[in-house]
C-alpha positions in Angstrom: 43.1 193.5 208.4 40.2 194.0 210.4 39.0 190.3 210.4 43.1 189.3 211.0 42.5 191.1 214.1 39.1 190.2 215.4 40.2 186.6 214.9 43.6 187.1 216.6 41.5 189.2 219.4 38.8 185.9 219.5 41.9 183.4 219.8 43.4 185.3 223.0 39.8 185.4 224.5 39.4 181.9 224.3 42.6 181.1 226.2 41.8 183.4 229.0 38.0 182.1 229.5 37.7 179.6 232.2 35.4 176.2 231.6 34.0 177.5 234.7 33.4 180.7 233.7 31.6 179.9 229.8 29.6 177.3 232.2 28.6 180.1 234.5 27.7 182.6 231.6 25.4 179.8 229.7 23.2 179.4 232.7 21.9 182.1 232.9 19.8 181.9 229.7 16.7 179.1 229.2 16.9 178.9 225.2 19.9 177.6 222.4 18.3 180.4 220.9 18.3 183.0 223.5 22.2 181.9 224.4 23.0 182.4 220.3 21.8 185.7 220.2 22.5 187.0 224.0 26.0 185.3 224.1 27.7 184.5 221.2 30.9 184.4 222.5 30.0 181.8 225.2 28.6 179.7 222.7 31.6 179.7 220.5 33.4 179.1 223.0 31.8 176.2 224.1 31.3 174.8 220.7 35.1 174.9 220.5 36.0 172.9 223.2 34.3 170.0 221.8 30.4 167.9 221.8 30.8 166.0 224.8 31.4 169.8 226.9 29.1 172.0 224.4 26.1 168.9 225.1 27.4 169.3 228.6 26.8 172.8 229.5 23.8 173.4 227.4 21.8 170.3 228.5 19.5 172.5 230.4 18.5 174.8 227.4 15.0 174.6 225.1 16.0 173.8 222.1 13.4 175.4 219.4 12.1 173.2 216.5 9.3 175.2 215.2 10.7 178.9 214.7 10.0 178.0 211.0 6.3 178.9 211.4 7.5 183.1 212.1 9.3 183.3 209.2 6.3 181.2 207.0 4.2 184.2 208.0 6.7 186.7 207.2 7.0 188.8 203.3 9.9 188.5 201.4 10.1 192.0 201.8 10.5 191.5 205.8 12.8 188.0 205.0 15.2 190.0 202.8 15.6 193.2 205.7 16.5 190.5 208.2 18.4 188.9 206.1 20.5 191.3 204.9 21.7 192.6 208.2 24.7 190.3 207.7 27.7 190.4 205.6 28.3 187.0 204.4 25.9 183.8 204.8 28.0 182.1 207.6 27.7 185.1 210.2 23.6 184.5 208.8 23.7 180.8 209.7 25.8 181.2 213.1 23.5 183.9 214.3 20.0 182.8 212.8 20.6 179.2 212.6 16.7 179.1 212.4 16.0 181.7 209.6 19.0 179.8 208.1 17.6 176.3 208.0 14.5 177.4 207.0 15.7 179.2 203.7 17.9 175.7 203.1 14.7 173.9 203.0 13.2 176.4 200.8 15.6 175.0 198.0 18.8 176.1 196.5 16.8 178.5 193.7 14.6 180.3 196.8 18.3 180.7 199.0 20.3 182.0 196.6 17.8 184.5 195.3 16.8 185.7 199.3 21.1 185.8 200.1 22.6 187.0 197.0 23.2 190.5 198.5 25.5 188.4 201.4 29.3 187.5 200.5 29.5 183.4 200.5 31.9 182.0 202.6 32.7 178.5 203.1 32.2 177.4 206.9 34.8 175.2 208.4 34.6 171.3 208.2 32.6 170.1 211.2 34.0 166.3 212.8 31.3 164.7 211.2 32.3 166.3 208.0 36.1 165.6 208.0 35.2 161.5 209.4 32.4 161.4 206.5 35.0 162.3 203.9 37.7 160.3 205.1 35.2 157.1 205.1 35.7 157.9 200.7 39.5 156.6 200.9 40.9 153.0 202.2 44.3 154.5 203.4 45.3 157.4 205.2 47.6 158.6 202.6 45.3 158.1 200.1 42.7 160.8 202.3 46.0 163.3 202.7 46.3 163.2 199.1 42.9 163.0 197.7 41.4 165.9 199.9 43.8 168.4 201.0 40.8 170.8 202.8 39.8 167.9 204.7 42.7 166.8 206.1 44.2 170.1 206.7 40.8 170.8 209.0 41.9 167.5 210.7 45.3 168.9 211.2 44.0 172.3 212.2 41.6 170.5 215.0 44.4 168.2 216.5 47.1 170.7 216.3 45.4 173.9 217.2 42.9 172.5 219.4 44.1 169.3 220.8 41.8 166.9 219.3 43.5 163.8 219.3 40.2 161.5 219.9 39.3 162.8 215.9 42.5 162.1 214.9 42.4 158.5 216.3 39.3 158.3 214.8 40.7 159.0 211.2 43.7 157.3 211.5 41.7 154.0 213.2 39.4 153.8 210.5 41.7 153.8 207.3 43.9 150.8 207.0 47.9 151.7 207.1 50.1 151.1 204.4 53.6 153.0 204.0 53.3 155.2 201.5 55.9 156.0 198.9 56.7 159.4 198.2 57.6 160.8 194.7 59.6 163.8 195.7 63.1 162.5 196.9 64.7 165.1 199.5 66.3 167.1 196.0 63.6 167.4 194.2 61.8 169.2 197.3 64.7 171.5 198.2 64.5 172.3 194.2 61.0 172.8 194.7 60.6 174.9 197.9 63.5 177.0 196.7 61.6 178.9 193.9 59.4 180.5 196.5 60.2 183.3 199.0 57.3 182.0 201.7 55.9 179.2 203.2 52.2 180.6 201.8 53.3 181.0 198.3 54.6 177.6 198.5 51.8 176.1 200.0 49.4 177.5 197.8 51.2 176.9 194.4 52.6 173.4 195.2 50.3 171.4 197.9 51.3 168.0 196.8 55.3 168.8 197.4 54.5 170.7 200.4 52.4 167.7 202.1 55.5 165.4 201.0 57.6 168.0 203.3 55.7 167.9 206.3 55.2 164.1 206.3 58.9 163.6 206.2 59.2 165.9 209.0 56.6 164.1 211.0 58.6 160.5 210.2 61.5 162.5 211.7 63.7 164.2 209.0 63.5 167.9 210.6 66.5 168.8 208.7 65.2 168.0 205.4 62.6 170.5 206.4 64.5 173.2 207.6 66.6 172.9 204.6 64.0 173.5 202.5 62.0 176.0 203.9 65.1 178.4 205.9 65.0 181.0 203.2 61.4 181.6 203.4 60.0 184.4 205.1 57.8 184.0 208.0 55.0 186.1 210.1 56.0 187.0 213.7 55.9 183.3 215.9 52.7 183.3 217.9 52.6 182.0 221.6 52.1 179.0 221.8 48.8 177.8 222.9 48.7 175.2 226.3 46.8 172.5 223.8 49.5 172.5 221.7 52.6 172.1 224.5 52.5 168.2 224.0 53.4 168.5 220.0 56.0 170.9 221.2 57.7 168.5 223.7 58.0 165.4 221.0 59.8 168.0 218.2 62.6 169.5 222.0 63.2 165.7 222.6 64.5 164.4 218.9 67.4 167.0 220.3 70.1 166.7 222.6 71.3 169.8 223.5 69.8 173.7 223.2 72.1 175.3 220.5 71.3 172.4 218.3 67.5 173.0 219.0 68.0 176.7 218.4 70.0 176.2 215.2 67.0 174.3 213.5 63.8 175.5 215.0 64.0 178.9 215.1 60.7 180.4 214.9 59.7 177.5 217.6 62.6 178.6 219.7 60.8 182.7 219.4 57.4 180.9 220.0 58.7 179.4 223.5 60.4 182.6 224.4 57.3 184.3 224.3 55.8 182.3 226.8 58.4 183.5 229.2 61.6 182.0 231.3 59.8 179.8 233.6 57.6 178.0 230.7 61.0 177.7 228.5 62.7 176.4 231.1 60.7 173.5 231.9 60.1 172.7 228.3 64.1 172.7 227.5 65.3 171.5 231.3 66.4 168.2 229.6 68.6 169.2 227.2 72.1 170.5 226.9 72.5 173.9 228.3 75.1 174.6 225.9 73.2 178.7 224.1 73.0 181.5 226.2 69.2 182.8 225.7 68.8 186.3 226.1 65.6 187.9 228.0 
């Protein structure tokens, strides 16, 4: 619960810090290093927002290259106090990239012994990673299907973080072919109807539930809804600015508001979050036909 709400507490952050202001905080150190340790926050925050900004605003800091001569002269006594001031190994390589690199080039016997006390947790797919995998498949549907962490990070990034350009990326490098499903619309009603949420479904049957959301990317929102409308669901989240464009594509395959309402409910609570004005201007084109209530 405690990490739910740290990362919940990071997400809100991040919306509410200015470009301007994560520029402003980053100058005032000289070192990557100095900026890791003094800031972290800042340099999250920048690292989020992409290369081309995080090269950007950090252009003017010393990058380090030869910390691996202080921890050379240090014991193993002295590694393992450092090193065991963490938790779990990423929180080790996000905040002592350094210490980190130089116990990976140690070899995998020398690391695991020195971080065995630390929980392993497996750090997110970088861009180079998801592209890198991708390059394995020729098609795209053969990449959804043949990696499903991989192209779920590649959904995360362009959904949650408005990374089309990786997306493009993806998509421009694997040749396209139409891809036959071997659910029809049945058998994934069948399916989805077995389990009570959208996790339990996802977890237990990630081939029928990638077969769902494709058909409701080509379009077929009602098979969708029909499948998944029993399930229970966490409280809707506000929606994030970055992700207002995937909103307005899903608002204009309707014509009028009750319609909308009817079939994208927990959208429809998302947008009401953001208050009168925003929903306004997102539903002004439709049908005012569904009295919303504030």
């Amino acid at each position: 619960m405690k990490d739910l709400i740290r990362r919940i507490l990071r997400e809100e952050l991040t919306e509410r810090v200015s470009d301007g202001e994560i520029r402003a905080r980053i100058e005032k150190f000289k070192t990557l290093l100095d900026l890791i340790k003094g800031d972290p926050s800042a340099y999250n925050s920048a690292k989020r927002r992409g290369k081309d900004f995080f090269e950007d605003v950090t252009k003017h800091l010393a990058r380090q290259k030869k910390e691996s001569t202080r921890w050379s002269n240090m014991s193993e006594k002295d590694l393992l106090k450092m090193i065991n001031k963490f938790s779990d190994t990423n929180s080790l390589r996000t905040y002592e990239p350094f210490l980190y690199t130089f116990l990976r080039k140690k070899g995998n016997d020398y690391y695991n012994r020195m971080t065995q006390g630390l929980k392993r947790t497996k750090p997110r797919l970088t861009p180079d990673d998801i592209l890198n995998i991708a390059s394995q498949y020729n098609t795209f549907s053969e990449f959804t299907l043949g990696n499903i962490s991989a192209y779920n990070a590649l959904r995360h990034r362009y959904y949650k973080m408005g990374d089309k350009e990786l997306w493009d990326k993806v998509e421009n490098m694997l040749s396209k072919r139409e891809f036959r499903d071997v659910y029809t619309d049945d058998e994934l009603i069948q399916i989805a109807s077995q389990y009570p949420t959208l996790k339990s479904f996802m977890d237990s049957e990630e081939n029928a539930y990638q077969a769902l959301l494709r058909k409701r990317e080509n379009g077929n929102l009602k098979l969708y809804n029909d499948a998944t409308k029993h399930m229970q669901r966490s409280k809707p989240r506000i929606l994030k600015n970055n992700q207002i464009d995937s909103i307005k594509s899903v608002i204009s395959q309707y014509d009028n508001l009750k319609d909308f309402v009817e079939n994208e409910p927990h959208l429809f609570i998302s947008m009401k979050r953001r208050g009168p004005a925003s929903f306004y201007d997102l539903t002004k084109d439709l049908e005012q036909n569904y009295d919303v209530k504030w």
